[in-house]
C-alpha positions in Angstrom: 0.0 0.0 0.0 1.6 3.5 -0.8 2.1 6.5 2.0 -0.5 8.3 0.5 -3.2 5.8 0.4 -2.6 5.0 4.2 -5.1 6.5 6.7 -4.0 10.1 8.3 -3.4 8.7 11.2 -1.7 5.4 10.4 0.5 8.0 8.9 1.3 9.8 12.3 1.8 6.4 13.9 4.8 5.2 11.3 6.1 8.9 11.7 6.1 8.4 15.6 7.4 4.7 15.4 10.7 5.8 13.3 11.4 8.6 15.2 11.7 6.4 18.2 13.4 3.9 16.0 16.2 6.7 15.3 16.8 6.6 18.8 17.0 3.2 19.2 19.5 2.6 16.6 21.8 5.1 17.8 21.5 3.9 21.8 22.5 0.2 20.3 25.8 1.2 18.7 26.9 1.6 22.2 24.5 -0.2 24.5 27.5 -0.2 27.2 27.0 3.0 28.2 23.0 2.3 28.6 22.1 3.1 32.4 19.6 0.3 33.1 17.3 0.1 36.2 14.8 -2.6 37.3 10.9 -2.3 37.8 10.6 -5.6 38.7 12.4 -8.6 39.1 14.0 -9.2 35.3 11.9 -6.3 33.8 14.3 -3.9 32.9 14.3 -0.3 31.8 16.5 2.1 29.9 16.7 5.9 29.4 15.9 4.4 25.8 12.9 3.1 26.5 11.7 6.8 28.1 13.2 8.5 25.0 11.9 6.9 22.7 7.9 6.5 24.6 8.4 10.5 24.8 9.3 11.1 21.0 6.3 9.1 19.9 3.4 11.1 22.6 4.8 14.2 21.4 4.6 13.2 17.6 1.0 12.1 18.4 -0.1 14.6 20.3 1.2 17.2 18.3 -0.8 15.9 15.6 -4.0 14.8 18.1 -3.7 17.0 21.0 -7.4 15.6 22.1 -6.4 12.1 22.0 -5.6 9.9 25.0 -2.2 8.0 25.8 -1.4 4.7 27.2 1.7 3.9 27.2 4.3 1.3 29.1 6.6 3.4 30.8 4.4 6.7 32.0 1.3 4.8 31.9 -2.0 7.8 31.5 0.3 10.6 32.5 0.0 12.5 29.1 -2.9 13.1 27.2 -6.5 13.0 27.7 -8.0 10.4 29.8 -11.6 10.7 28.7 -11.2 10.6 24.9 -12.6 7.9 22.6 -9.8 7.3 20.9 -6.6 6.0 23.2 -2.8 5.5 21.7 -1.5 2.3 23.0 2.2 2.5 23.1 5.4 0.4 23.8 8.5 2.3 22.7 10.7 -0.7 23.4 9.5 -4.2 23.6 12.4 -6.4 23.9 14.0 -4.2 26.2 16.2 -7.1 27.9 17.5 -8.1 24.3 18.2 -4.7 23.6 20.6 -4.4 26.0 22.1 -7.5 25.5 22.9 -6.5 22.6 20.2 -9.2 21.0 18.6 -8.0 17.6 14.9 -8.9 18.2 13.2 -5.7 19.7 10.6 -3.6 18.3 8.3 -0.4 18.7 4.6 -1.0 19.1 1.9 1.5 18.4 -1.5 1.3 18.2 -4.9 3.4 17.9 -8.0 2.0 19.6 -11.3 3.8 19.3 -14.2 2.7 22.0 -11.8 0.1 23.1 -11.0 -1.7 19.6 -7.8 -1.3 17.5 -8.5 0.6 14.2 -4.5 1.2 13.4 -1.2 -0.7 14.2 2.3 -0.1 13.8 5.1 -2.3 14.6 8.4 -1.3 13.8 11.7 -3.4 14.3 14.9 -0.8 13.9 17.0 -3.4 13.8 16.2 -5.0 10.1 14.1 -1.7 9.3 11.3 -4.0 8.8 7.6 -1.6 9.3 4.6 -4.0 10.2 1.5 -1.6 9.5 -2.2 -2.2 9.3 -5.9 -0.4 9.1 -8.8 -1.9 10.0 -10.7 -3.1 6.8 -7.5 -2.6 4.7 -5.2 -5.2 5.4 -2.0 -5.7 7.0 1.4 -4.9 5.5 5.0 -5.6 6.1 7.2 -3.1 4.2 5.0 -2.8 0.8 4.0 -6.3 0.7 0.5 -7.8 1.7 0.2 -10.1 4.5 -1.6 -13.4 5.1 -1.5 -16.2 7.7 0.0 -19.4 6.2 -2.2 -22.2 5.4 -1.0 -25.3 7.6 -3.8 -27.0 8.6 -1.9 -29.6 10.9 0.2 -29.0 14.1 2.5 -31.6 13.5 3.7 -29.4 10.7 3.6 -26.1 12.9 6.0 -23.7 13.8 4.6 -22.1 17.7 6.3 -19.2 19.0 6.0 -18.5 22.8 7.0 -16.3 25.5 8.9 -17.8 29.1 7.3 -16.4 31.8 10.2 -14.3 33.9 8.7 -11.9 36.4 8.9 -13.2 40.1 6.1 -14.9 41.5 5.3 -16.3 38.0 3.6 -19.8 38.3 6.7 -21.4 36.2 5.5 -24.8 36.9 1.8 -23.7 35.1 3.7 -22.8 32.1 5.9 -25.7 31.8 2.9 -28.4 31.8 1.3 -25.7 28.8 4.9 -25.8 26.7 4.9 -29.7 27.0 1.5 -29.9 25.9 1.9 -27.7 22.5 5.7 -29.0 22.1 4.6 -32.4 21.3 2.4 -31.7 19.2 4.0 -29.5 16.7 7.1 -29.4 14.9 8.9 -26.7 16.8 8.7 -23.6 19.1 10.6 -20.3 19.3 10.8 -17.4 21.6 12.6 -14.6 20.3 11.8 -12.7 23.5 9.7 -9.5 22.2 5.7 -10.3 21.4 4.7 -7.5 19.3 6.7 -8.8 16.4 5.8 -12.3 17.6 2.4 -11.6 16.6 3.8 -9.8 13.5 5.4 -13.2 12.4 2.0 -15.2 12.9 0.5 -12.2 10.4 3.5 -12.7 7.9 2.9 -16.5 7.8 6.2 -16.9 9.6 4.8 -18.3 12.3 1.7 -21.0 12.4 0.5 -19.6 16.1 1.0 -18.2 19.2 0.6 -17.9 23.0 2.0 -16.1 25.9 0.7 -15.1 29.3 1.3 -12.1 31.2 1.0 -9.7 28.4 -0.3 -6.2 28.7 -2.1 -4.3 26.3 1.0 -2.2 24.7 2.7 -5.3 23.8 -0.9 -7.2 22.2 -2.9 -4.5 20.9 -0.7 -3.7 17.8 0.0 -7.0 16.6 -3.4 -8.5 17.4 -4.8 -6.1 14.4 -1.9 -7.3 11.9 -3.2 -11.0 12.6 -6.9 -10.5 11.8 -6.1 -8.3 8.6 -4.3 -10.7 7.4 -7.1 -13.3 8.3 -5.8 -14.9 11.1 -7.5 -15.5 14.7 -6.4 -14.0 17.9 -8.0 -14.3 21.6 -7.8 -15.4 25.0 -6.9 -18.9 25.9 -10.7 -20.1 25.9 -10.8 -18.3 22.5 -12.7 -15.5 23.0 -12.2 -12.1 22.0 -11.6 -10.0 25.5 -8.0 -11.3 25.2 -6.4 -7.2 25.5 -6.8 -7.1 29.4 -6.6 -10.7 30.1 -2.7 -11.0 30.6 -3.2 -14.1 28.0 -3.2 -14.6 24.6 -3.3 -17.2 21.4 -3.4 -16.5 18.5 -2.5 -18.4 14.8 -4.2 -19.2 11.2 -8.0 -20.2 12.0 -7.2 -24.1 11.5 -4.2 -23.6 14.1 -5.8 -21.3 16.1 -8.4 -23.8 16.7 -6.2 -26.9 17.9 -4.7 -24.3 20.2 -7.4 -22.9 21.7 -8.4 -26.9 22.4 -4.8 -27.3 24.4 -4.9 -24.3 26.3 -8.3 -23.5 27.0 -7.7 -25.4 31.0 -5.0 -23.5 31.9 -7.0 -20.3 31.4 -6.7 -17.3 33.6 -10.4 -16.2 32.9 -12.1 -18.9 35.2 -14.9 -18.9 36.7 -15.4 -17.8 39.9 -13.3 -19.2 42.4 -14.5 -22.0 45.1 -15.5 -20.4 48.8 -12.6 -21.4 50.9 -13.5 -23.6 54.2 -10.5 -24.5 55.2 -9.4 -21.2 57.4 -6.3 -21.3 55.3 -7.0 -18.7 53.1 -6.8 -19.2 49.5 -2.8 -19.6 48.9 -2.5 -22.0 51.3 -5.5 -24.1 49.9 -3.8 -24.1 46.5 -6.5 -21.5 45.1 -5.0 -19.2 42.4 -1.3 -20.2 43.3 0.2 -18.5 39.9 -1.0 -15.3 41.1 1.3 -13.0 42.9 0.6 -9.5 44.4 2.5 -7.6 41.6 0.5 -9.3 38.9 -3.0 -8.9 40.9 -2.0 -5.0 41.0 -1.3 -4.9 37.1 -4.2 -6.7 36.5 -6.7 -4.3 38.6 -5.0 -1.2 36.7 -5.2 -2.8 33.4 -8.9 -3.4 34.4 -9.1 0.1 35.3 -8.2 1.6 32.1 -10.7 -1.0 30.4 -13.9 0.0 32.8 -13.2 3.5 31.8 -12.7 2.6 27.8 -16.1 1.2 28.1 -17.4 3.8 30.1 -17.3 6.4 27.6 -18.5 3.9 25.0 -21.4 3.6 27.0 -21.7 7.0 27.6 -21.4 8.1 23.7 -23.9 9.5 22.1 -25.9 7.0 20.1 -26.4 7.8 16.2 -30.1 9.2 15.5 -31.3 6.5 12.9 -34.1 8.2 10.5 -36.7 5.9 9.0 -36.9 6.9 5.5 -40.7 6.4 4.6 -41.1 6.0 1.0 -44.7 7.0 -0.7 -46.0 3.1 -1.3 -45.2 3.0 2.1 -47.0 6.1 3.1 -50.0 4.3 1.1 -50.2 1.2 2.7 -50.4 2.7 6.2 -53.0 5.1 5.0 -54.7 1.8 3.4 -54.2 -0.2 7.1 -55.8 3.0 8.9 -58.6 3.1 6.8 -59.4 -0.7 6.7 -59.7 -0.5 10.4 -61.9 2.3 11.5 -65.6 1.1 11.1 -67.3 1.3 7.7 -69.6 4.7 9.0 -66.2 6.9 9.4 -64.8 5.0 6.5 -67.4 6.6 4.1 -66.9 9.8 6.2 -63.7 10.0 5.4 -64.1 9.5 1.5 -66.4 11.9 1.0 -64.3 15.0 2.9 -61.0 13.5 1.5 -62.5 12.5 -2.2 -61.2 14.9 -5.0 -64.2 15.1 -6.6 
């Protein structure tokens, strides 16, 4: 697709993705004299990362002063928090390859409008490779047109993952879900940055997906690529609330399918949970054992910014719908009225209405 055909703002989003990009490529000539810092237990940040987020909110909000941000590293901060249409930004995912000096990192921007992607960008600096895609116009890589492959059979499947590596993740919970898809397909890969993960699944490099404890900045781009290029993406029961859910899958629909079938009991969105009777409390009674404190406070921020998404959907005006009457119409219901009203008021009205 050329520049000029692309959608205003898909526009502003490429031109905010290799801005960052720019910076990126000149931090990783000399990534040794990176100052790094930890949020978290193996979830590291660089003065790259905040470079880079604050180049792309000023290139978008130069353009769309009126929009909202969220964004990885400074969160609401910028931006408004009440518009309909929210920029969902990772400036660096891949961050711990990136300082390691590891090629496989990217820039992830997307739009959503009432809570649903309308454009994607996913840039990787590295190979200068731009992922880009409008809803209802398909999803590109560079100037070429992407589609999902075609394998219908995992046994011929290539699966990339993500390891889980913040503390307090259930490890054990992820190994029994690896074995499970490993011997059933012919390989898996984790490169170690999800955006273009789910880029690869849109280019057909990949047959599927999954990861868990994802957020929204590094889902919400690549999740658009997959279904413009007619692929399936969702949570791990396979429905489509996947963007808050800290769990994804995605592949080709035949793929998609078998993997929704493996992982669909190891499912974060479960019913409620059992009443605990033990007086243990719910850790000690093996009740939600993979969830941590840190992870239970992302989640209930993550669900904050998605009750307030839906908030102002709710709260949007709804479109006036006019019913266009057309005159057989009119005549009919003139013909109904009149065939009901008794036979005295019927020849009434004929003689004051009659033309002659």
């Amino acid at each position: 697709m050329s520049q000029a055909a692309l959608h205003p703002m898909l526009n502003i989003a490429i031109k905010a993705a290799r801005a960052a990009g720019a910076i990126i490529n000149r931090a990783s000539l000399d990534v040794e004299r990176l100052t790094v810092s930890a949020k978290s237990h193996n979830d590291f940040v660089t003065e790259v990362d905040q470079a880079a987020e604050e180049a792309i909110i000023d290139t978008i909000l130069a353009a769309y002063p009126s929009h909202g941000i969220l964004a990885e590293e400074s969160g609401q901060s910028r931006g408004n928090k009440t518009s309909e249409f929210v920029w969902i930004i990772d400036p660096l995912d891949g961050t711990t390859n990136f300082i390691h000096g590891f090629p496989v990192y990217a820039v992830s921007i997307a739009l959503a409008w009432r809570g649903q992607v309308q454009q994607a960008v996913v840039y990787d600096p590295s190979r200068n490779d731009l992922f880009y895609a409008s809803r209802g116009k398909g999803a590109y890589m560079n100037d070429r047109r992407l589609r999902v492959s075609k394998r219908t059979r995992m046994l011929d499947s290539l699966i990339g993952t993500g390891f889980p590596f913040r503390k307090g993740d259930n490890f054990q919970r992820y190994l029994k879900m690896f074995e499970e898809v490993m011997v059933q397909c012919a390989g898996v890969r984790r490169p170690g940055a999800a955006a273009l993960d789910l880029c690869y699944v849109a280019a057909g490099f990949y047959d599927g997906f999954f990861e868990t404890g994802l957020s929204p900045w590094d889902i919400a781009a690549g999740s658009l690529m997959i279904t413009e290029a007619g692929g399936l993406v969702g949570n791990f029961t396979g429905e489509a609330d996947f963007l808050y859910q800290r769990e994804v899958v995605a592949g080709n629909p035949r793929i998609y399918g078998q993997l929704v079938q493996t992982l669909s009991p190891y499912t974060r969105v479960i019913k409620d949970e059992p009443k605990d009777t033990s007086g243990l409390g719910a850790s000690a009674a093996g009740i939600g054992s993979y969830e941590d404190t840190a992870e239970e406070e992302a989640d209930a921020a993550l669900q904050a910014v998605k009750e307030a998404e839906e908030a102002a959907q709710a709260a949007a005006p709804k479109p006036v719908v006019r019913k266009r009457i057309t005159a057989a119409a009119k005549a009919a219901e003139v013909a109904s009225e009149q065939a009901s009203e008794p036979p005295a008021r019927r020849r009434s009205s004929r003689s004051d209405d009659a033309p002659f």
